[in-house]
Each structure stands twice: as structure tokens, then as C-alpha cells.
C-alpha positions as CSV (number, residue, x, y, z in Angstrom):
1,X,-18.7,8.4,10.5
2,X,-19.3,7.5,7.1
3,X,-22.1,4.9,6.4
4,X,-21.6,2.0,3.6
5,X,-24.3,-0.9,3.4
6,X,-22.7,-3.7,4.4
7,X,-24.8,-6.9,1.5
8,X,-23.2,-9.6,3.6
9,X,-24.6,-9.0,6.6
10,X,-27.3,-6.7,5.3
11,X,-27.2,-3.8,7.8
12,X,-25.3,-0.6,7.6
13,X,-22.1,-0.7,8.9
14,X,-19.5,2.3,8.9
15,X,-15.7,3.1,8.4
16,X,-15.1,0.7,11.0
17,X,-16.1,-2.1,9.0
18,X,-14.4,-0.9,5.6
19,X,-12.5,-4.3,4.3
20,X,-11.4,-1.6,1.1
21,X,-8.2,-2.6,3.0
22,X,-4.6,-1.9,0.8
23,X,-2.3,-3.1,3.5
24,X,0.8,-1.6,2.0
25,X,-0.9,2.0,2.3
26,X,-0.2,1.2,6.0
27,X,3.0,-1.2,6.3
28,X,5.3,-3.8,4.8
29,X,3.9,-6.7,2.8
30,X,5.4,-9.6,0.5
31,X,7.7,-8.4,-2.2
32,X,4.9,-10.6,-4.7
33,X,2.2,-7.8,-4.0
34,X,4.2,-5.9,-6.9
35,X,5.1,-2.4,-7.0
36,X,2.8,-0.5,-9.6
37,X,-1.3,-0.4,-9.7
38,X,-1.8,2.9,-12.2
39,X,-5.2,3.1,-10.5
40,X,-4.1,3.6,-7.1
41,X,-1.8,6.3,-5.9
42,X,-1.6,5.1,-2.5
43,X,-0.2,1.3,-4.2
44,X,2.9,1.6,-2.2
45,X,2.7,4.5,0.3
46,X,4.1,2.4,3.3
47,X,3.0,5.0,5.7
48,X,5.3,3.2,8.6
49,X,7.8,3.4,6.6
50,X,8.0,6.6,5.2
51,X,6.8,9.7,7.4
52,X,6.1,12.0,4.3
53,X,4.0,10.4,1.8
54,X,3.0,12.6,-1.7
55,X,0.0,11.5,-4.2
56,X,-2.3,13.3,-6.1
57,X,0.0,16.6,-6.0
58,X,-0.2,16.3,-2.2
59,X,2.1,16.5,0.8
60,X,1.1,14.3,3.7
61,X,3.7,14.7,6.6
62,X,3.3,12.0,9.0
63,X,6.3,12.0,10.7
64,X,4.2,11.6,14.2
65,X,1.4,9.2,13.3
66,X,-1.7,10.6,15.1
67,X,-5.4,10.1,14.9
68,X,-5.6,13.1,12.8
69,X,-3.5,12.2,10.5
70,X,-5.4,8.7,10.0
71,X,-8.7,9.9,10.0
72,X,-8.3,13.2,8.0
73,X,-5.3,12.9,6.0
74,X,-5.2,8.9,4.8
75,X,-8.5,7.5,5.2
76,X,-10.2,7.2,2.5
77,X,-7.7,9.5,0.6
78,X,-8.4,8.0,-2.6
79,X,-11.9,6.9,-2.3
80,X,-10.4,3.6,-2.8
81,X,-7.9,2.9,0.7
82,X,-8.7,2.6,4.1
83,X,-6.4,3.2,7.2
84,X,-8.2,2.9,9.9
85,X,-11.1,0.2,11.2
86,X,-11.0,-3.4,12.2
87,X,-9.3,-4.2,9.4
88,X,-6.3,-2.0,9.4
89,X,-5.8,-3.1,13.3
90,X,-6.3,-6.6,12.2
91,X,-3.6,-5.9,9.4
92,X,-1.5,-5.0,12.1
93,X,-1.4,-7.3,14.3
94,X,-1.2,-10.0,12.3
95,X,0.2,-9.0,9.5
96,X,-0.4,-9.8,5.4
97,X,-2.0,-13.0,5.5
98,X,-0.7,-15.0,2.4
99,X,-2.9,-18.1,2.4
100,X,-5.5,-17.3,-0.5
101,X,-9.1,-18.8,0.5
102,X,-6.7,-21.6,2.4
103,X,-6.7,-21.9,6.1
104,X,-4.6,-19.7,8.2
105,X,-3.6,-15.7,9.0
106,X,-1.2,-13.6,8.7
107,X,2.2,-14.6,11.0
108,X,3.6,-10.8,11.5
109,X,6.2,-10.9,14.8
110,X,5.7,-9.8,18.0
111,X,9.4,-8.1,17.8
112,X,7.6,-5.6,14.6
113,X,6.7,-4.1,17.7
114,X,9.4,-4.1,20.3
115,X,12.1,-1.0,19.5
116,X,14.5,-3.1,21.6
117,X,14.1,-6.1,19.0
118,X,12.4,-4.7,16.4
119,X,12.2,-7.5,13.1
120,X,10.6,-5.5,10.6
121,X,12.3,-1.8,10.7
122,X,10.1,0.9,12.4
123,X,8.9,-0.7,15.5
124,X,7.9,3.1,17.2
125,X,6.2,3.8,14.3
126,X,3.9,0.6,13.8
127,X,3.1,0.8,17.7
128,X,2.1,4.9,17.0
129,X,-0.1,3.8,14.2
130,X,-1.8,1.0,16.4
131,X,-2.2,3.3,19.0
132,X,-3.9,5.5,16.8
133,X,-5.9,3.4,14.9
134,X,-7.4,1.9,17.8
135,X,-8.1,4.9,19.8
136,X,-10.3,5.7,16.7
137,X,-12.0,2.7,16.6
138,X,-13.1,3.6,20.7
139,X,-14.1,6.7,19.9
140,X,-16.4,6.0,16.6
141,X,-18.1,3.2,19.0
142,X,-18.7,5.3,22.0
């Protein structure tokens, strides 16, 4: 695990913690997040959404999401994105949260998650990802 010195709470903290967080390297978000960011290749990689993903000249086939592919192949890819942590579950689960500095969270739908009833395209795939993500989060804290 890589270490990063966390200011705020003045202690190291690792991957886990990263909040280098581009949520729509990992799944859908508002259509007002834009579509272009020259400095990031992974702007709109949508890994949920699209099992092969190419940036930097490279292939990433992720047709079954797995831990591997999380932590070795999109994980800090750029140096910039993160795709695993507290942060990408919390992404997740709750989904983009458009409130600014204002109260509130995200609001994503329990049915982005049921294949039966599934709201926001994917359903198998977001559960594999969460699956993933979180089984790597148990293992870095064990």
C-alpha cells in the first residue's frame, strides 16, 4: 500500500484514504461534469460502463471487474485517479453528490444495483465493482 500524508488529520494514511476521487473514471455522473479535461485521460473512462477502456496508448480490458483489475490496472493509472478506497465505495453507494459545500449526499438508487430493476444501465457490473472494491479495502486493513 502506498503511503500519502494525510495534512488534515496529520497522520499517514494510505490508498484507502485517497479522496483524488474522479467519479466518472468509475461510473455515471451528471451530464454538467462536461466531457473533456486535456489533463486527464481517464476524464470520462466510465469503467461500468464500458468493459474496455484505452488511454495513454493502453488497452485495459475489464470486461469482468476484479480486484486485479482495480488495484493494478486503474488505480492510480494516471497518477491523478483513484478507483478504489473509501471514497470510490462511498461514490458508489451513494452516488455523485451534487450539493457543493451545501448539506446533503449523493441520492444514487437502490435499483443501480438490482439486474431485475436496474435504473442506471449496468446493474451486474456496478455490483462486481463494489464487490471488488470492498474486498480490497478488507484486505489492505487486515
Amino acid at each position: 500500500m502506498t503511503r500519502t500524508w494525510n495534512h488534515i488529520r496529520n497522520c499517514p494514511s494510505g490508498d484507502n484514504f485517497n479522496s483524488l476521487l474522479d467519479e466518472v473514471l468509475i461510473d455515471y455522473v451528471d451530464g454538467a461534469y462536461g466531457s473533456d479535461n486535456p489533463g486527464n485521460e481517464f476524464y470520462t473512462a466510465n469503467v461500468i460502463a464500458n468493459p474496455k477502456l484505452k488511454f495513454g496508448g493502453k488497452e485495459v480490458y475489464a470486461s469482468n471487474i476484479t480486484k486485479a483489475i482495480l488495484a493494478d490496472e486503474l488505480h492510480e493509472a494516471s497518477g491523478v485517479n483513484v478507483a478504489t478506497g473509501y471514497h470510490a465505495i462511498e461514490f458508489l453507494l451513494w452516488g455523485q453528490d451534487l450539493n457543493g459545500t451545501g448539506p446533503g449526499a449523493g441520492k444514487r438508487p437502490a435499483t443501480d444495483f438490482d439486474p431485475r430493476n436496474c435504473t442506471g444501465g449496468n446493474c451486474e457490473r456496478r455490483c462486481a465493482f463494489l464487490k471488488a472494491a470492498t474486498e480490497l479495502l478488507i484486505d489492505d486493513l487486515e
